[in-house]
C-alpha positions in Angstrom: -25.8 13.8 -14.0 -24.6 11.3 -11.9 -25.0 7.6 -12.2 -24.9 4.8 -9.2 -23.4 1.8 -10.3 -23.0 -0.1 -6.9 -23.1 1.0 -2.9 -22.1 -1.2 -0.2 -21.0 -0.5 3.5 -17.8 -0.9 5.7 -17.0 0.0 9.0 -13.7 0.8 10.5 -13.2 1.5 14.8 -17.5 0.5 14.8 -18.0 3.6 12.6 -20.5 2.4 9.4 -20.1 4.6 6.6 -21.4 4.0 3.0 -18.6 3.8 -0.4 -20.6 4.6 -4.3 -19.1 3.8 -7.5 -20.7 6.5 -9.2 -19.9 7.8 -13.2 -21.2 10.9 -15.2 -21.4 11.2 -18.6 -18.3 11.0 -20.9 -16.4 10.2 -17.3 -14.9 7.5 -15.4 -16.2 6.0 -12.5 -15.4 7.5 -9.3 -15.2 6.1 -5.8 -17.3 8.4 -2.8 -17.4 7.9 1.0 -19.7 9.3 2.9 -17.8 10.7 5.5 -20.2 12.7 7.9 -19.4 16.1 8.2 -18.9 17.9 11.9 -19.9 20.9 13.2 -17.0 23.5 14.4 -18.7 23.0 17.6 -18.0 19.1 17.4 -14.4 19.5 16.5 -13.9 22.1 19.0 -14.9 19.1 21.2 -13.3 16.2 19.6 -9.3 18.9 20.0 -10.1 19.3 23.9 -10.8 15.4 24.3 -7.6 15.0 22.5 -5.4 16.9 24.4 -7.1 15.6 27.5 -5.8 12.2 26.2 -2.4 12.9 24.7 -1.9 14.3 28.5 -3.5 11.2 30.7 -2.9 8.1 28.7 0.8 7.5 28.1 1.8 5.4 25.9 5.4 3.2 26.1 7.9 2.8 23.0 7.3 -0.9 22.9 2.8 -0.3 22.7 3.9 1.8 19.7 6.1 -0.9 17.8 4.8 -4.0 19.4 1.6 -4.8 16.4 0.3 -7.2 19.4 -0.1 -3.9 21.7 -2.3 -2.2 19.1 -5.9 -3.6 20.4 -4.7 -3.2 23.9 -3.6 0.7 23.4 -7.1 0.7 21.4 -8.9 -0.3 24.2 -7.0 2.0 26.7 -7.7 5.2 24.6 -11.5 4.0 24.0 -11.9 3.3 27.7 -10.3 7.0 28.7 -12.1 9.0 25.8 -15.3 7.3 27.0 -14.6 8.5 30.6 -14.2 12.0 29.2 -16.5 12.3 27.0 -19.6 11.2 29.6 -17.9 13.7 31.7 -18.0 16.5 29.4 -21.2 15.3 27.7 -23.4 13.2 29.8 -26.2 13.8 27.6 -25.1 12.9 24.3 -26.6 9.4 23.1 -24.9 6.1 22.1 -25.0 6.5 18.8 -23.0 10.1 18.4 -20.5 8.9 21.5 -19.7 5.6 19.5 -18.8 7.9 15.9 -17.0 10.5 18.1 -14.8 7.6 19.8 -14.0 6.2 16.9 -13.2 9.1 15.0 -10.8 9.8 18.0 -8.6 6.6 17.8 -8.9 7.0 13.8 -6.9 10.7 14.2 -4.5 9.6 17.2 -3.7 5.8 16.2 -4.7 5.5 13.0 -4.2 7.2 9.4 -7.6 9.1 9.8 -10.0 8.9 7.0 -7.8 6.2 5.2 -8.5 3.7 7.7 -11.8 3.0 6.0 -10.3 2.4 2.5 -8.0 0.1 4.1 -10.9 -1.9 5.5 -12.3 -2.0 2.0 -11.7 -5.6 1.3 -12.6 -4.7 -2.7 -9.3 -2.3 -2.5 -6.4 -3.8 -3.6 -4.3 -0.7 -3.4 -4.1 2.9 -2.1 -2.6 5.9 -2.9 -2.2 9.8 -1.6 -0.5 11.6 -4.3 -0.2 14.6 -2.5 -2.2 17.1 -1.0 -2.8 18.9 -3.8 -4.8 15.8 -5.2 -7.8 13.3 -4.0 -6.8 10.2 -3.0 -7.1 6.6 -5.9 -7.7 3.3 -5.0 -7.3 0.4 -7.2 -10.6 -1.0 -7.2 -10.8 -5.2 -7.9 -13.5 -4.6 -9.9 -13.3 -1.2 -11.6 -9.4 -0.7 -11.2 -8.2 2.4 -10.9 -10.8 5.0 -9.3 -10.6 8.4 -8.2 -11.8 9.4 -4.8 -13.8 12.8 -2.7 -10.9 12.4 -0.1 -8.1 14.6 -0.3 -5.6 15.3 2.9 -5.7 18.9 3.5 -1.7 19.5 4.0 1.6 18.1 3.0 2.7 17.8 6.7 -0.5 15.6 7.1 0.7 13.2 4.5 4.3 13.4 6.2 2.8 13.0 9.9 1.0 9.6 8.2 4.1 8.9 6.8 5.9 8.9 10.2 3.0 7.2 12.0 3.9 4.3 9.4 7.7 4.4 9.9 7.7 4.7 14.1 5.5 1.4 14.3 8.1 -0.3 12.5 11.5 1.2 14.2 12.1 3.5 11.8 12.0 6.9 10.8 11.3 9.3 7.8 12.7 12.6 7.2 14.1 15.1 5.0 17.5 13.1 5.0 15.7 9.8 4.8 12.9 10.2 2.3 12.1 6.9 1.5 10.1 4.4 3.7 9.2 0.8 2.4 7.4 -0.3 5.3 4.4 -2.6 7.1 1.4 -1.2 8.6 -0.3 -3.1 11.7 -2.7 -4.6 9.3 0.0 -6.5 7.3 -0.7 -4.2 4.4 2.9 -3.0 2.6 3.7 1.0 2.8 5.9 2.8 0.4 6.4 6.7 1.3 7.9 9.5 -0.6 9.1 13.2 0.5 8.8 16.0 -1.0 11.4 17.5 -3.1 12.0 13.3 -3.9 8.1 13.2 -5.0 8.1 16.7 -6.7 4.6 16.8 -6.5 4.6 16.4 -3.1 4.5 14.0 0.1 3.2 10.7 -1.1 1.8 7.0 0.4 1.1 4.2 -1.2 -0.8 1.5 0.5 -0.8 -2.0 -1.4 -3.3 -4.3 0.9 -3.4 -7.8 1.6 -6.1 -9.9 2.0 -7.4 -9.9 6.0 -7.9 -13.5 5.4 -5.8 -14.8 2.6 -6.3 -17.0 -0.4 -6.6 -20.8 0.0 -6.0 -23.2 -2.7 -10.3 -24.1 -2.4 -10.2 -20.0 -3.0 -8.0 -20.0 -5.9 -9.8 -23.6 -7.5 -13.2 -21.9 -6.7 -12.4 -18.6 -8.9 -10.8 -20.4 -11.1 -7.3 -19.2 -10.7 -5.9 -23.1 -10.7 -7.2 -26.4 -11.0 -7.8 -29.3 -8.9 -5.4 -31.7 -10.7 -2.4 -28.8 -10.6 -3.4 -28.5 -7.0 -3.5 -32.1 -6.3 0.2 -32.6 -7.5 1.4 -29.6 -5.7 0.2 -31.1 -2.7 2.1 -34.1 -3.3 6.0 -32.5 -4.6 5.5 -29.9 -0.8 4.9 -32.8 0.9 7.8 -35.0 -0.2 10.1 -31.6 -0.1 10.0 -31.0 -4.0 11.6 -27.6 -4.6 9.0 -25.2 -6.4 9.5 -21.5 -7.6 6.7 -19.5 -8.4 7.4 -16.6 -11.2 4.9 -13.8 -12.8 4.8 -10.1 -13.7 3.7 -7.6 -11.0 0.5 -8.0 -9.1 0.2 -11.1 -10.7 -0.7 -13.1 -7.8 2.8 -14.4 -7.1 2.4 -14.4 -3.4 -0.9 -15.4 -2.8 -0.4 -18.3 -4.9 2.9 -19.1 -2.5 0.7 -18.7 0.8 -2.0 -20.9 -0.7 0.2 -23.6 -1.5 2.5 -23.7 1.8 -0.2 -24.8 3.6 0.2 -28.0 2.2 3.8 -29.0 4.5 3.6 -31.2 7.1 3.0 -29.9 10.4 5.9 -31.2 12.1 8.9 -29.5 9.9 10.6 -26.2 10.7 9.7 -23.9 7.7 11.5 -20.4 8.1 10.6 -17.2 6.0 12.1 -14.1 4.5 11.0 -11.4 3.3 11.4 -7.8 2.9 8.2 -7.1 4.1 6.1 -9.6 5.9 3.2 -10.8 3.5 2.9 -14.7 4.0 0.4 -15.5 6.9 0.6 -19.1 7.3 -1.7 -21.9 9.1 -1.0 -21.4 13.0 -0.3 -25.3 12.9 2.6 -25.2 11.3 6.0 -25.0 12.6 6.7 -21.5 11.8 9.4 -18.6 11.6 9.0 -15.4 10.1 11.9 -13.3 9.0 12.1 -9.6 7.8 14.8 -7.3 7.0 15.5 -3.9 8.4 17.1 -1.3 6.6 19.1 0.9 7.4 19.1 3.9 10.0 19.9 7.5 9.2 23.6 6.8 10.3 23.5 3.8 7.9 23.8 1.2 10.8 21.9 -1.8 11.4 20.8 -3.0 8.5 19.8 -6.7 7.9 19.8 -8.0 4.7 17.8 -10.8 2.6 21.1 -12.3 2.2 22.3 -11.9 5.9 19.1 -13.5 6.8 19.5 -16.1 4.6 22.7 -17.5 4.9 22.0 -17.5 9.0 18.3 -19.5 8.2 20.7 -21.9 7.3 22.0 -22.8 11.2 18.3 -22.9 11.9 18.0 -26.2 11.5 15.3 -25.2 8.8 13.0 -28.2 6.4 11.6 -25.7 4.1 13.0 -22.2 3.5 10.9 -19.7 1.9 12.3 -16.8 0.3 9.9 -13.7 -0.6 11.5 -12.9 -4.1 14.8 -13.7 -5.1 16.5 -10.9 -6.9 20.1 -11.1 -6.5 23.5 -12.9 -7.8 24.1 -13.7 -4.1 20.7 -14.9 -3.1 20.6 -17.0 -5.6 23.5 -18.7 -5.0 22.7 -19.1 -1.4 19.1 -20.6 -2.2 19.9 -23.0 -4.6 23.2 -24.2 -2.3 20.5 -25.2 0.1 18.2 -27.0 -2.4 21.6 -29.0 -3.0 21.9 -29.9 0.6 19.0 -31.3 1.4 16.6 -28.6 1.9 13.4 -27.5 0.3 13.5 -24.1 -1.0 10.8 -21.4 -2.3 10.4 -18.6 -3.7 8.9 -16.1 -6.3 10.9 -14.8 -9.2 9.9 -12.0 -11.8 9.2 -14.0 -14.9 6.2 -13.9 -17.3 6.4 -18.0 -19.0 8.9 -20.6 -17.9 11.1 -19.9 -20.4 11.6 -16.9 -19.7 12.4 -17.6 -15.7 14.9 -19.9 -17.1 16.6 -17.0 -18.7 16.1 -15.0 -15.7 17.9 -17.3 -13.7 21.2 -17.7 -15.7 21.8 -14.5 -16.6 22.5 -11.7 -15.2 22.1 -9.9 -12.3 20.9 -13.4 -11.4 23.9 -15.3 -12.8 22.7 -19.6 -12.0 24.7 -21.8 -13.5 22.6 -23.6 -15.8 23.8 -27.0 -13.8 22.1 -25.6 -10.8 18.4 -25.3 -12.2 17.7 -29.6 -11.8 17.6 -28.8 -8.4 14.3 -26.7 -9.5 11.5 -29.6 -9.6 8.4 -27.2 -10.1 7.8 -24.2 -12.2 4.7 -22.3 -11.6 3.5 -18.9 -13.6 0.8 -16.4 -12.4 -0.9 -14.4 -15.1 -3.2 -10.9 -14.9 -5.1 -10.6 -17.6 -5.7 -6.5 -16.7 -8.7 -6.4 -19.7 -10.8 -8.9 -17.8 -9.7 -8.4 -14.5 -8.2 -11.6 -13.7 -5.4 -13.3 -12.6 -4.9 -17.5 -13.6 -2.2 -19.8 -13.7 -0.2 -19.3 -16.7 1.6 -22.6 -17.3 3.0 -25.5 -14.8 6.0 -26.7 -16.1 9.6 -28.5 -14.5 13.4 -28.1 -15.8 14.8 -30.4 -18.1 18.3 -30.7 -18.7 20.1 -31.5 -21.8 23.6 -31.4 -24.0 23.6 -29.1 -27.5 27.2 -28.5 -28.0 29.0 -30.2 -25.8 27.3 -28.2 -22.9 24.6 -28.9 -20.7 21.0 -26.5 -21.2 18.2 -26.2 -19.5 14.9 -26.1 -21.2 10.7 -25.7 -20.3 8.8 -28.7 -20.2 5.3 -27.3 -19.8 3.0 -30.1 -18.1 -0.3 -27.7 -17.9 -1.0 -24.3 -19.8 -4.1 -22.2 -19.3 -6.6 -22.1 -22.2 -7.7 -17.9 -22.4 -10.5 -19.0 -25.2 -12.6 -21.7 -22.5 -10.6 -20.0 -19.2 -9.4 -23.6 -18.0 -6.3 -25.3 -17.8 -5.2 -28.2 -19.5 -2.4 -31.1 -19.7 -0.4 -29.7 -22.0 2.6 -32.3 -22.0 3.7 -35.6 -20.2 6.3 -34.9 -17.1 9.9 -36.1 -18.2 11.2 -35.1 -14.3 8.4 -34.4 -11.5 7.2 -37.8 -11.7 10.3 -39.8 -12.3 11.6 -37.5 -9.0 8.7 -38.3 -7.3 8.8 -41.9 -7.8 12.6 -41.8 -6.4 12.2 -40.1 -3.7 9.1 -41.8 -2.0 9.7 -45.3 -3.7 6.5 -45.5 -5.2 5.5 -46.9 -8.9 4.2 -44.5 -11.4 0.7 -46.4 -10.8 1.4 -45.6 -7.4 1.6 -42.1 -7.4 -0.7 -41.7 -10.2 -3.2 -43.4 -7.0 -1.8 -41.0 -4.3 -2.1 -37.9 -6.5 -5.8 -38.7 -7.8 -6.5 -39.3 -3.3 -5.8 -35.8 -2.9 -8.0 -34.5 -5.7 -10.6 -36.3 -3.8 -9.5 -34.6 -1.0 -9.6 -31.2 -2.1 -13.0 -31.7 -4.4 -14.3 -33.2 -1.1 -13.2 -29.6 1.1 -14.6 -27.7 -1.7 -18.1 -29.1 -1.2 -18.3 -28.8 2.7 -17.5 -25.4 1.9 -14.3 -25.4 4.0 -13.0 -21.5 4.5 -10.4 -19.4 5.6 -6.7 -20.8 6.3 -7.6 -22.1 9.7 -10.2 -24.2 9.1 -8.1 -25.5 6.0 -5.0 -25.7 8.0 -7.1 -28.2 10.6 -7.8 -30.9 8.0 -4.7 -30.7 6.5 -3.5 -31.3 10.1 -5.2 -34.4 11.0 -4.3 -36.0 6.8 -1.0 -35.8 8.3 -2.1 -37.2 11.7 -4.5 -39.8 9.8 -4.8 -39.5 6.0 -6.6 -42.6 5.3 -9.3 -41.0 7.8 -9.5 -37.8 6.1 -9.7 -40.1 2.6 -12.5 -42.3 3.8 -14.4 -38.6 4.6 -14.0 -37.7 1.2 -14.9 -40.6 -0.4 -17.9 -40.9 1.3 -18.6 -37.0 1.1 -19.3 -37.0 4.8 -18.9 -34.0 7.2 -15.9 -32.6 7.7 -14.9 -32.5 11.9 -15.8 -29.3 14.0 -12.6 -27.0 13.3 -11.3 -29.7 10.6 -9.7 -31.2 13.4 -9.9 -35.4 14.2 -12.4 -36.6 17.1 
């Protein structure tokens, strides 16, 4: 007998449908849509409506790769399969026309039935195995799960598959089986062809958050503190250089986007990535980079390291790299932290330490000299038991001589406690601060002042409730426009502005 433990509803293209973590017995939980079913009648329908529109609505090469277009060619197919549909069935009520609409741009623009899981915002990642088996979704709060939907054929899975690869420029075949990719939605696609997946054709779907994680977010779930926060704040602004390292699915990049919304508005920060996953405050002064791999001919590829060696004659601030993997990469990135530039990036790394070791040898190959240029060491953590993710340990690079050669070692300033889930000061800076102090001319006392200011800051946005990287990115905004202003607001707990922004 079947068990309910939790139902809730989503909607994708204005269709509502209802998802049930529901377990038996001696089984694990599985994850059921209730997809309505149609009648032979209905689908007979739905193919001559589609046919209709693949013939009458025509759609250009740049609508198809252009993400911008999407609601536009949305809109152009709703407002046509409307049209037809009245025409065909002027009878049929609101209601029914709404579903069948929807299920229509679903089919033709979309990835059908998958579109709902990917507007499941407790999905964190999904995956067809093939035809042959239902879909699973990685559930935030009961992991992996399997599903009732299963994708009837193998060319199904490899026309979704080439849906994927056309909005992006590229393509997918028996020659080119692989596709890392980006759907509209921002969400990163992986796809595998049969023979290569000897199962079969398979997708897997890693979403991102719609609206990503703020630092108020990650202080309010108790992924970070305050404090940490609070001196973050203070090394972005005055252009400390800060890598961020962690196992996978750790929380790397969120972590990243939270904490870049801390630059000033006014500096050019460019990004690359493999595939774009950083959505930053639309007040800062921002380029995005991807790469492109190769076509089938093996032309026209554009690397990480092509793209970041020509960020450098972009007159960039701040340059952000995705994830540094690479002897070469490496050596370009921490060049730039030696001229003058602020540099960031994620690393794979589980402690400190161990990103240390990462670093100097290989495939990475740093010289140890290179890592001072490194002023802040964070480390995300997933504890998979619980369910959570936290900030591991906080640390800098310290330099020193043990046989006549120079070392780099951990200095961790804040660790997280697992037995009370908080973090504490775990050891007193020997580099940050002393930095700090030289490169804004202040007195430990000083800083110690300016630092405690924007704990008030963020306590102070954490009880107005501020949300969502816009209305974060507006105060942020006007501190750098006025911060004693926004100071004088949160001492006195008073309102935040409409939209964060200064009257």
């Amino acid at each position: 007998m079947q068990k309910e433990i939790e139902a809730y509803r989503i909607e994708s293209e204005h269709i509502e449908v209802t998802v049930r973590i529901v377990a038996s017995e001696g089984k694990l939980p599985s994850y059921e849509l209730s997809l309505p079913e149609l009648e032979p009648a209905t689908n007979a329908f739905l193919d001559e409506i589609r046919t209709q529109l693949v013939t009458e609505v025509t759609v250009s090469t740049s609508e198809m790769v252009d993400p911008a277009a999407v609601n536009q060619l949305k809109e152009k197919f709703s407002r046509k399969a409307l049209t037809l549909i009245q025409a065909l069935m002027p009878n049929i009520n609101s209601e029914l026309r709404t579903y069948l609409i929807g299920h229509l741009l679903q089919d033709m623009l979309g990835l059908g039935p998958i579109e709902f899981l990917l507007n499941d915002v407790s999905l964190e990642e999904v995956v067809i195995p093939s035809a042959k088996e239902p879909i699973r979704v990685y559930h935030k709060k009961y992991g992996w799960l399997k599903t009732n939907i299963t994708i009837r054929t193998e060319e199904q899975i490899q026309n979704y598959s080439s849906i994927i690869a056309r909005r992006v420029g590229r393509q997918i075949t028996t020659l080119s089986p692989l596709l890392d990719a980006h759907l509209v939605t921002g969400d990163r696609a992986n796809a595998v062809l049969y023979p290569i997946g000897t199962k079969g054709n398979t997708i897997t779907i890693r979403k991102f958050a719609r609206d990503p994680w703020t630092a108020i977010d990650l202080i309010n779930n108790k992924t970070c503190s305050v404090e940490i926060f609070a001196l973050i704040w203070h090394a972005i602004q005055y252009e400390m250089n800060i890598l961020v390292s962690g196992g996978t699915a750790s929380g790397k990049t969120s972590f990243l986007n939270s904490m870049l919304m801390f630059m000033p508005p006014n500096q050019r920060i460019i990004s690359i990535e493999d595939t774009r996953e950083l959505q930053l405050s639309e007040q800062l002064y921002w380029c995005p980079l991807v790469t492109r791999q190769p076509n089938s001919e093996g032309k026209g590829e554009v690397s990480m390291l092509g793209l970041l060696v020509n960020s450098l004659r972009m007159r960039p601030d701040r340059i952000i790299l995705g994830e540094m993997r690479t002897a070469e990469q490496a050596q370009v990135l921490f060049e730039a932290m030696h001229t003058g530039h602020s540099v960031y990036a994620t690393v794979h790394a589980d402690t400190i330490g161990e990103t240390i070791k990462r670093l100097v040898y290989p495939p990475i190959n740093v010289p140890p000299n290179l890592l001072s240029a490194v002023h802040l060491n964070v480390v995300m953590f997933r504890d998979r038991r619980k369910g959570i993710r936290r900030t591991l340990q906080v640390g800098e690079y310290v330099a020193s001589e043990e046989g006549g050669s120079e070392t780099i070692k951990p200095n961790v300033l804040y660790r997280w406690r697992p037995e009370k889930d908080d973090m504490y000061a775990h050891s007193e800076s020997l580099k940050i601060k002393e930095d700090l102090c030289r490169f804004t001319g202040s007195t430990l006392k000083e800083l110690a002042a300016e630092i405690k200011s924007k704990e008030k800051i963020l306590s102070w946005m954490i009880k107005q409730q501020v949300k969502g990287i816009v209305q974060m990115g507006q105060i942020l905004n006007s501190y750098y426009s006025d911060p004693d202003y926004i100071l004088s607001l949160a001492e006195k707990n008073k309102k935040a502005p409409p939209g964060g922004s200064l009257s």
